[in-house]
N, C-alpha and C positions, 0 to 999 in steps of 0.2 A: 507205560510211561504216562506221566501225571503231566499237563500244563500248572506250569507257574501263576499261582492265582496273580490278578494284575492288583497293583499297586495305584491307589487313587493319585490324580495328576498333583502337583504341589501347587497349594491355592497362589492367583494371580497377586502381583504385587503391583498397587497402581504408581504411575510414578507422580508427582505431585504435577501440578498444573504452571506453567510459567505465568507471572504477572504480566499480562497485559498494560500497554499506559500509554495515553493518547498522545500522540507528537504535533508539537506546533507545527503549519504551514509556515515556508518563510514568507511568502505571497499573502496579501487578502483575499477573500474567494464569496462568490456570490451564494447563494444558499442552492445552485446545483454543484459547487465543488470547484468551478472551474475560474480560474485567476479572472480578475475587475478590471473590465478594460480601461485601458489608460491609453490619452492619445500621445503621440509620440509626433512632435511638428516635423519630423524628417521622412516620416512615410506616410503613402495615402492611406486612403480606407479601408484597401484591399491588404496592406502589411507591406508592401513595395516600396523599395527607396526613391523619395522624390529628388530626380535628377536636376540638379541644379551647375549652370554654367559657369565655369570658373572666369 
């Protein structure tokens, strides 16, 4: 008995590439990426609610 000569693989089919496309932030952002701080007169510096007495 004879092996079956092998048969070359069927050449690969690329599939095409998806388009990439840049999305806006909804934020402004500093040029490392990260949101513009903005002060907010209801918290301190640290980001905490400044407690105020009713």
């Amino acid at each position: 008995m004879e092996p079956e000569p092998k048969r070359p693989p069927p050449p690969r089919v690329r599939k095409p590439a998806l388009k990439q496309e840049q999305l806006e932030l909804l934020e402004p952002t500093d040029t490392t990426g990260l949101p513009l701080w903005q002060r907010d007169e209801n918290l301190d510096l640290t980001g905490l609610p400044i407690w105020q007495p009713d």
